[in-house]
C-alpha angles and dihedrals in degrees: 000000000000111000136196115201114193113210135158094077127136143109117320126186117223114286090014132120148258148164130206121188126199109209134188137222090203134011102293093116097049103081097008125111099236128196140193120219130169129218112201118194113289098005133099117262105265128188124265119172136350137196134195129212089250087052105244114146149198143180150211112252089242094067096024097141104356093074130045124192122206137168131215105201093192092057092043085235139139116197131204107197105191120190136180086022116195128201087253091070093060102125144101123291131223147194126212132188100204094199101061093015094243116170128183130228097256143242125235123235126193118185104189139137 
């Protein structure tokens, strides 16, 4: 059974930075489109970044320029960088393999002063 496991959360202050990572136990990562997406309390989970095996991205406007997502295959890792962080973007993070649909359990992440 393929896992994702989310890690890197924690608190941020504002304009601060972090960095989440989405690992693997097997190879679902290796030739999968992944995506990052955030649930804050009492919202619906919403997209936030995704990431094909080629490497091509794209973002949600919120985080357009703030986050990066990047992959190491050889790892079997997706990242999440994100920079210049803003309460708004409290929530918890997710990982997602498209092909499979594989999610993973989650990390919190608190940007506050």
């Amino acid at each position: 059974q393929e896992q994702l496991v989310e890690s890197g959360g924690g608190l941020v202050q504002p304009g601060g930075s972090l960095r989440l990572s989405c690992a693997a136990s097997g190879t679902v990562l290796a030739r999968n489109v992944v995506g990052w997406y955030r649930q804050a309390p009492g919202k619906q989970r919403e997209f936030v970044a995704f990431i094909t095996s080629g490497g091509s991205t794209n973002y949600a406007d919120s985080v357009k320029g703030r986050f990066t997502i990047s992959r190491d295959n050889a790892k079997n890792t997706v990242y999440l960088q994100m920079n210049s962080p803003k309460p708004r973007d409290t929530a918890v993070y997710y990982c997602n393999a498209v092909y499979g649909g594989f999610w993973g359990q989650g990390t919190q992440v608190t940007v506050s002063s």
